[in-house]
N, C-alpha and C positions, 0 to 999 in steps of 0.2 A: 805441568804446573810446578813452580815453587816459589820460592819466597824470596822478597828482597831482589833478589839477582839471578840473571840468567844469562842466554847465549845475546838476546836483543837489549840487554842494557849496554848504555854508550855511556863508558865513564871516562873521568877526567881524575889528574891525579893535582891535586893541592902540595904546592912544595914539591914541584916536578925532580928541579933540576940539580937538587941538594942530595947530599950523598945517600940519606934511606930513601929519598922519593924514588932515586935513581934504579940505584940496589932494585927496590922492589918491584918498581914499576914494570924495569924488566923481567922478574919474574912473572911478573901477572899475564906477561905480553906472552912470555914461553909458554905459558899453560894455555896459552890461546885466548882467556878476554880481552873483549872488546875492548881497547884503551884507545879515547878516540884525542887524546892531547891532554893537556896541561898546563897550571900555572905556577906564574912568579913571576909577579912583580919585576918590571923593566926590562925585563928578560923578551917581550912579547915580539911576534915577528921567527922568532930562531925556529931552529927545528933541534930536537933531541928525543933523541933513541927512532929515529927517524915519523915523531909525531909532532905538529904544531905546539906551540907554547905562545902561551897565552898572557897579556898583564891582569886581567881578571879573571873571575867568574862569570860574569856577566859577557865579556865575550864569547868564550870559552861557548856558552850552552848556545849564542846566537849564531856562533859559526858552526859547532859540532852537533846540535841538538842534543847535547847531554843531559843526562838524567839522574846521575849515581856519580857522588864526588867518593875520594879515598882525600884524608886530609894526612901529612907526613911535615907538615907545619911545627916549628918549634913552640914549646909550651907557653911563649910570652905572647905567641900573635897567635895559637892555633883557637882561640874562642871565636877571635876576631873572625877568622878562616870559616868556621861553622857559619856568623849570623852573616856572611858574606854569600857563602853556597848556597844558604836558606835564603835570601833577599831574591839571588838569582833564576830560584825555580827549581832546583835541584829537589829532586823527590826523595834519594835515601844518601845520607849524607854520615860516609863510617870515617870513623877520627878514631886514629892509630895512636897519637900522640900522648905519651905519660908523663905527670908531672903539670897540668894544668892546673893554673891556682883555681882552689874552688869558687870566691868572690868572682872570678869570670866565668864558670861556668854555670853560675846562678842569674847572670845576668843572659847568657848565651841563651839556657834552656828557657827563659822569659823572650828573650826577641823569640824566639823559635812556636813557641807554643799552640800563633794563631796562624803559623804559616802551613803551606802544604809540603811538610816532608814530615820523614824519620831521622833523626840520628841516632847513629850507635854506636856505641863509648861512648866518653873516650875513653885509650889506655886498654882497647880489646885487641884481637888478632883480627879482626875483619869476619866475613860473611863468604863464604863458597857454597857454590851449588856447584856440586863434582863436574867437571867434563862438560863442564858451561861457561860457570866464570869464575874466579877466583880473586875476588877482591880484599886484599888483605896481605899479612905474611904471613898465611902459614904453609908446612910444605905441602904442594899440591900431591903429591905422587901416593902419600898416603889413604887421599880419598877416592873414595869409586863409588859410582850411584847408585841409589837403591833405593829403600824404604823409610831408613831410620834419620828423624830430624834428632838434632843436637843443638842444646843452649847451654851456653857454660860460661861462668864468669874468668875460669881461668882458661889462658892459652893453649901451654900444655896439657893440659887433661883434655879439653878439646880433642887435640891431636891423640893422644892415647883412645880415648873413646872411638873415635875412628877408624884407627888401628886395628883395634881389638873386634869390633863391629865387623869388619871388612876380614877380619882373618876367622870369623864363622861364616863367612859366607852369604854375609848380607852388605847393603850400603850404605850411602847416605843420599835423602835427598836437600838438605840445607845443612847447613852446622853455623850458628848462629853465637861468636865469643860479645858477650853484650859487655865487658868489661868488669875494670876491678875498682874505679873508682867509686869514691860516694856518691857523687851525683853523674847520673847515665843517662841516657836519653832515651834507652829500652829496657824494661826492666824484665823480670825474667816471666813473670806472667804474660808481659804482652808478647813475647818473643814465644812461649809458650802457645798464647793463640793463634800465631799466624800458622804454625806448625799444627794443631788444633783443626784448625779451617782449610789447610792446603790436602787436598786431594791423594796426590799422592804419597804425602806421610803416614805410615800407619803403627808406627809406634816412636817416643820420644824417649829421649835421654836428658834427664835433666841435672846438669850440674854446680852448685853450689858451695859457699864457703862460710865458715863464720862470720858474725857482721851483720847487721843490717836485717829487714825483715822481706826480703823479697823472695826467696824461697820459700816461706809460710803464705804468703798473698799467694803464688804463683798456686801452690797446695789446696789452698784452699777455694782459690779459681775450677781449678780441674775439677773438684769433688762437686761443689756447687754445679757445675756443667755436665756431672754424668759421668765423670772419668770414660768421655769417648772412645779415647783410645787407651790402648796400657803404656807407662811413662816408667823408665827405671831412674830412681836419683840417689846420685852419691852428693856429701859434705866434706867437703876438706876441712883441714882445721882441727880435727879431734883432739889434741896433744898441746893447743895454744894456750898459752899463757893468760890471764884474765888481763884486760888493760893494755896489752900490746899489740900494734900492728904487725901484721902477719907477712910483708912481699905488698901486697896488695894496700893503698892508701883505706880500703874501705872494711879490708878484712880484722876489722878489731871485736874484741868479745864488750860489750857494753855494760849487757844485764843476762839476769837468766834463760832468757829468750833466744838470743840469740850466738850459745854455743853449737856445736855440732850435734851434742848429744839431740838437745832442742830441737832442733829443726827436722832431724831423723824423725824424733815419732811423731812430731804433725805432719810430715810427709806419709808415715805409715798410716797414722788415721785417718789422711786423708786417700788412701785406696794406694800410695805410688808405692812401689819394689824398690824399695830401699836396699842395697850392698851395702858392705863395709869397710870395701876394700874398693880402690878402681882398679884392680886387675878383676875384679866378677863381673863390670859394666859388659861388658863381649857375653859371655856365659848366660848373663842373666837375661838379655836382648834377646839370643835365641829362643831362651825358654819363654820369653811373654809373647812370641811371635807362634809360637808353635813349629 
């Protein structure tokens, strides 16, 4: 079991043939996922990185049976990219792309709503399930599988959390970057429960930033549900300025609710091992596993 993605998902990559589709696409192929083709527009017919390329979506899943798009779409057409994946049938659908004006992706995440998929981002690192598939950029080499899910708004600490995880002598079974903008398509509570419900997870890492209230939701999900499993969560952001954005479009301080300090001790009260540093996330993993 795991989540989102595996060795049998057949993905396609949106914005094949462009310089990051390219870049990445072939890293995902090195790591071994299943990359069953690709679009872009007029381009359809060719072959590249030696996979079919596709003028749509809609071909794309009736020739490949694919299921999991990666979108590498520029930020003017990548919304378009999303309600197009989604029209098609595409069940989890991770958009890479930073910089989407928010008015389309309110319009995005309304066509999407009544359809059957997931999207995740935009503006994350993608979704890997170690040594299965690795849909996204980040670098594979640091993950090895195991026990421990991961949901993290940022890229990097993603990869650190994994890192550190893996160099105690434990793994990962999903790491899950649901991204950094305002509006996402996974928020860290439901990312939170797929890892929650998936079997072979048994303990989570939860990571967070100032901004926004999804770390407290996600908080107070777990508590309400029994704190099933033990969950360690770090907040970035400690040191931010009140009123500016942080790197991330979504990482701004608002009101008192949503600084670092804040969201630490509703995370504490609600049962999670809050660190304070992410060099403890590794350390503290061991010790809630026993």
């Amino acid at each position: 079991m795991s989540v989102l993605v595996n060795k049998d998902s057949k993905i396609i990559v949106q914005g094949f043939t462009g310089s990051e589709g390219t870049f990445h696409a072939g890293q995902m192929i090195e790591y071994g996922t299943n990359v069953v083709g690709g679009v872009t527009p007029g381009k359809g017919g060719q072959k590249h990185l030696d996979k079919p390329v596709f003028n749509t979506v809609e071909d794309a899943v009736k020739e490949t049976g694919a299921d999991v798009s990666i979108i590498f779409v520029p930020p003017a057409f990548a919304a378009d990219a999303i309600m197009e994946a989604a029209n098609a049938g595409i069940k989890v659908i991770i958009t890479i792309t930073e910089g989407i004006p928010v008015a389309d992706m309110i319009k995005a995440t309304d066509y999407i709503k009544d359809k059957d998929c997931r999207l995740v981002g935009p503006n994350c690192p993608g979704v890997i399930t170690p040594e299965e598939a690795k849909v996204g950029i980040m670098p594979g080499f640091v993950f090895k599988k195991g026990k421990v899910g991961i949901v993290s708004k940022s890229g990097t600490l993603t990869y650190e959390a994994a890192d550190q995880v893996v160099k105690q002598g434990l793994g990962i079974t999903t790491a899950i970057g649901i991204g950094g903008d305002p509006i996402i398509g996974t928020t860290t509570k439901e990312a939170v429960e797929l890892l929650m419900n998936d079997d072979e997870t048994e303990c989570i890492v939860m990571i967070g930033e100032i901004g926004g209230q999804l770390e407290a939701d996600a908080a107070k999900w777990i508590k309400e549900n029994g704190n099933r499993k033990p969950v360690v969560g770090f907040i970035a952001g400690e040191t931010a300025p009140k009123g500016r954005t942080m790197g991330h479009a979504g990482a701004i301080v608002g009101g008192s609710d949503d600084t670092a300090e804040a969201k630490k001790a509703i995370m504490r009260e609600c049962g999670i091992n809050v660190v304070d540093s992410p060099a403890e996330i590794g350390k503290k993993v061991k010790e809630v596993m026993g």
